[in-house]
Structure formats: C-alpha cells, structure tokens
C-alpha positions in Angstrom: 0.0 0.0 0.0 1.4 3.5 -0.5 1.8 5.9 2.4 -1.0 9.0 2.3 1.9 11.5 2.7 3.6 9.6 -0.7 0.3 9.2 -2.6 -0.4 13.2 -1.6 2.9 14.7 -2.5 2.7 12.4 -6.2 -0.6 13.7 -6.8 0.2 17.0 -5.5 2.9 17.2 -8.2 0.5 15.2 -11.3 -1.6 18.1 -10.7 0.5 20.9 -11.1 2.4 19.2 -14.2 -1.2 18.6 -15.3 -2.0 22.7 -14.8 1.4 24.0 -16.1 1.2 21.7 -19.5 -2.8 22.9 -20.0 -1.5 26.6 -19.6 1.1 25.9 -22.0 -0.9 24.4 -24.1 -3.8 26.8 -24.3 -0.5 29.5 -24.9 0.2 27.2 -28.0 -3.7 27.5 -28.9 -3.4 31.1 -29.0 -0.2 32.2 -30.1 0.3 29.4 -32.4 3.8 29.0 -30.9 5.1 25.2 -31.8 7.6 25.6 -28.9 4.8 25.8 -26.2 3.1 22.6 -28.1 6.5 20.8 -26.4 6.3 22.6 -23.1 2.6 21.0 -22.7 3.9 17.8 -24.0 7.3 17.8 -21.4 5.2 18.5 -18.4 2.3 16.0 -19.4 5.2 13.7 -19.5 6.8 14.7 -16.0 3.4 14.3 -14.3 2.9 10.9 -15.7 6.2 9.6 -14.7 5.8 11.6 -11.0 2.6 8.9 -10.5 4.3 5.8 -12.7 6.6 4.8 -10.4 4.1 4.2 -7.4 1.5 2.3 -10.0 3.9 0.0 -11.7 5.6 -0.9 -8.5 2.1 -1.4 -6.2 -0.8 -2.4 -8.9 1.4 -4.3 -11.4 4.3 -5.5 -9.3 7.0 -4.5 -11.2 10.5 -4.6 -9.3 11.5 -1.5 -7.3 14.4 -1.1 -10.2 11.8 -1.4 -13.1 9.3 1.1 -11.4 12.3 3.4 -11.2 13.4 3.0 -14.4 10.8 4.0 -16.0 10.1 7.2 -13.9 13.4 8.3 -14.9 12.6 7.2 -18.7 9.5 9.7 -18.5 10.7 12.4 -16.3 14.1 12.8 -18.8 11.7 12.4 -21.9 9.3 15.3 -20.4 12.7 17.3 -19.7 13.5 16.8 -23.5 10.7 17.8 -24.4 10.9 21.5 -22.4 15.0 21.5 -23.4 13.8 21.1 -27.1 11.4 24.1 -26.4 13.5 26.4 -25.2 16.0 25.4 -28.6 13.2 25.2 -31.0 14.7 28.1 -34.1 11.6 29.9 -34.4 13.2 31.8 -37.9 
C-alpha cells in the first residue's frame, strides 16, 4: 500500500504538471507558438512519470528497479521535451 503522505505529494505534483502543461498548451492554442506545443507535451510527461513509479511498483508488481526506471525514462523524456522548447529556431 502506498503511504498517504507519498500518494499526496505524487498527486500534489500530477496536478501541477497537469495545470502548467494545460497553460502551456492553451499558450500554444493562442499564439500558435510550436515551442509551447512541447512545453505541454514535457510537463504531461513529468506528471505521468511523477505517479508511474508508485503504480507500476504497487498495482502491477514491477521490481522496485523497473518502477524506477521507468520514472526516470518519463521524467528525462518530459525534460527533453521543455529542453527542445527552449531550442526550437523559431526563424
């Protein structure tokens, strides 16, 4: 079972990915701005993987390691993501 103050900080933090990347994305909506189209995408992917690791380990009883490993597989991906935005050439 996962501990209430885990489960709260994890969905404390899936919700304010979840809030940043629809901001971002309803900047993209507006502005037409591709780079904030990856900013939405980066911090979708950081709140998934913030909750991943907890799932995979509990529900589908993945090792510890594998949990892990694929929380760090999202989290860098979503980081990407935000890196590539901030290098997108906009000319």
């Amino acid at each position: 079972m996962i501990q209430p103050p885990i489960l709260l900080a994890k969905l404390v933090t899936l919700a304010l990915s979840l809030v940043v990347a629809a901001l971002a994305y309803h900047g993209y909506r507006r502005s037409n701005r591709e780079p904030m189209r990856y900013v939405s995408a980066g911090f979708l992917f950081i709140g998934v993987g913030a909750i991943c690791e907890s799932l995979v380990f509990q529900v589908f009883g993945a090792s510890l390691l594998s949990a892990a490993l694929l929380q760090a597989v999202l989290v860098s991906g979503g980081l990407l993501l935000i890196l590539a935005s901030l290098t997108f050439d906009t000319d």
